[in-house]
N, C-alpha and C positions, 0 to 999 in steps of 0.2 A: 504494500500500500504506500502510493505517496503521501510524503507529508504536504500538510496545505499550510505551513508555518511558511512567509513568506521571508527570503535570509533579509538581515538589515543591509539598508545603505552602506555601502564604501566606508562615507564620512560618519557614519555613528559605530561601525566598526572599529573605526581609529582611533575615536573618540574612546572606545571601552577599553581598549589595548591599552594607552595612554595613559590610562584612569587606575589600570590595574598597574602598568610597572612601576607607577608610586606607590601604588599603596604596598607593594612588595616591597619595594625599597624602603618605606619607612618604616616596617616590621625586621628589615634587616637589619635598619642603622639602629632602631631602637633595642634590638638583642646585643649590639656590639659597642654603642656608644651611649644608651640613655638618652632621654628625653630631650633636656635639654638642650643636649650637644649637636643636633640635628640642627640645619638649617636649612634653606630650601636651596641654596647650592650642591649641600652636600644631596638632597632629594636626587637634583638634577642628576649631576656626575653619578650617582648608583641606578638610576632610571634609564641612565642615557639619554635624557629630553633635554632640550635646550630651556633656560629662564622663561623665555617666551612663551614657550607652549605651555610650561607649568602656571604662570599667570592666567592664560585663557581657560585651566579648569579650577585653580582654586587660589582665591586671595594669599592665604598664609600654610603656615602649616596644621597651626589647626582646621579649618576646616577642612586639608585634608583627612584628620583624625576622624571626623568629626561623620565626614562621608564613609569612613570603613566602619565607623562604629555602628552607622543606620544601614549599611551592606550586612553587615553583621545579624543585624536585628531580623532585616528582612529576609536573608538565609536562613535562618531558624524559624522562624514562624510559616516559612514554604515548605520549610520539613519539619513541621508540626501536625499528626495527624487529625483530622478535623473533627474525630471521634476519638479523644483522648482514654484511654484506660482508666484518667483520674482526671474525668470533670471540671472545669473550671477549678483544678487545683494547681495552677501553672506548669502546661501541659510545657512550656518551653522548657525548663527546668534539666530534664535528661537531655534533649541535646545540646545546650550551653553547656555542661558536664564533660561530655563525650566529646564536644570540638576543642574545649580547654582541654581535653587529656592528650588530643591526638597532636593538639599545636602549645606544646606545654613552656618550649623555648621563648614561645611570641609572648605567652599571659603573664610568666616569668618576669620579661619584662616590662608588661602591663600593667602588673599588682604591684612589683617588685620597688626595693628605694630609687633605683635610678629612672624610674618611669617619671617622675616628678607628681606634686600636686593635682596639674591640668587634666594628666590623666588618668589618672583614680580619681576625680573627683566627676570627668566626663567617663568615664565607666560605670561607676556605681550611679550616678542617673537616668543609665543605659537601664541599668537592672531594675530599677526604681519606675521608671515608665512601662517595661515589659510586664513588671508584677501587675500594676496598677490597671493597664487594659484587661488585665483577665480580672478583676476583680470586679464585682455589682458595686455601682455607686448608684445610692440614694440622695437627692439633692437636699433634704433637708440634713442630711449628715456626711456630707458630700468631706468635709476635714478628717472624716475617720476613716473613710476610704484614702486619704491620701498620708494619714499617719502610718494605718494599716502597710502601705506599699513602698516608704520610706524604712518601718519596722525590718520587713521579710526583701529588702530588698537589700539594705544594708547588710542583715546577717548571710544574705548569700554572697554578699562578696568577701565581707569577712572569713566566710567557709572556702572560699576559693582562693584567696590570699593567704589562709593558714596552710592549707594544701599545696599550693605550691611554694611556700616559702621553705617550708623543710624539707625539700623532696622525699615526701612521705609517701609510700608504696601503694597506700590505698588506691581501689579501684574504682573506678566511674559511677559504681553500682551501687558500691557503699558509700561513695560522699553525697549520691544523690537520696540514698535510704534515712541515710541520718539528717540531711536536711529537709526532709520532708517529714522525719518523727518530729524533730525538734518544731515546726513550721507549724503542723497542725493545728493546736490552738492558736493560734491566731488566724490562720483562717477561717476560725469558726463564724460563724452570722452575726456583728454586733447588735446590741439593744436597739430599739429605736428609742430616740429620745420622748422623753415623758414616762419612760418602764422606770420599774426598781430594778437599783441597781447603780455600784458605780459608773458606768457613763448614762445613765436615765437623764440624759441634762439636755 
């Protein structure tokens, strides 16, 4: 059977080529030289693109980051299957696991001290947004939905930062088992406001 997927233009092919050997290259220099130490020259020279070209797809180097990290998001939620085993229990969960295990060098540097600030702090609101879409928000309690996904979003990076900081053996299976015992309560259904009960407010 053919496929009816019509291929892209030339120029929007080039355009992904482009797109990807930066972000390759900033997973590169970021395992070898930290955060920091990156500039968009050195982007250029490990990409092979000229300054120019890197201008016409992203202002700085953050929003290069910034673009892998929403490729990121949106690779995992395409292989999220749409009938999860566990319900609105943050179905993404196992494959963020499983791609941080399989690219353990890249998140190393990701979580790691020499990631800097910018990037642990744009990760973990990676994880913070990803929690927060699978969870029900109520608009009359619409802040505990977003306490709630600051809560489980931070301790999952916390759990992925302890794991890979000590190159600890554990496998995919077990850090996702434990962060979803640990997780549980809090996922549970908060009160609605006016119940008994500490949050009844």
């Amino acid at each position: 059977m053919k496929s009816t997927t019509k291929p892209l233009p030339t120029a929007d092919r080039r355009v992904l080529r482009t797109r990807e050997a930066l972000r390759v290259a900033m997973m590169r220099l970021m395992v070898a030289r930290g955060w920091d130490a990156i500039d968009v020259q050195a982007l250029c020279e490990q990409a092979n693109v000229g300054r120019s070209t890197f201008y016409l797809h992203f202002a700085n180097k953050e929003e290069l980051l910034n673009a892998s990290f929403s490729d990121l998001r949106d690779g995992l939620l395409a292989h999220t299957p749409a009938t999860s085993a566990i319900p609105n229990q943050l179905a993404f969960v196992g494959g963020l696991i499983a791609h941080v295990h399989e690219a353990q060098d890249v998140f190393r540097a990701l979580l790691g001290r020499r990631s800097g600030q910018y990037v642990q702090n744009r990760f973990r609101e990676l994880l913070v947004e990803m929690v927060h879409a699978e969870l029900p928000v109520v608009k009359s309690r619409a802040w505990m939905s977003q306490a709630q996904a600051h809560y489980l979003g931070g301790a999952l990076f916390e759990v992925l930062a302890w794991w890979l900081g000590g190159n600890r053996p554990h496998k995919p299976a077990e850090i996702e088992a434990l962060f979803r015992a640990w997780s549980q309560p809090a996922l549970q259904p908060l009160p609605y406001p006016g119940h008994n009960g500490p949050l009844g407010i």
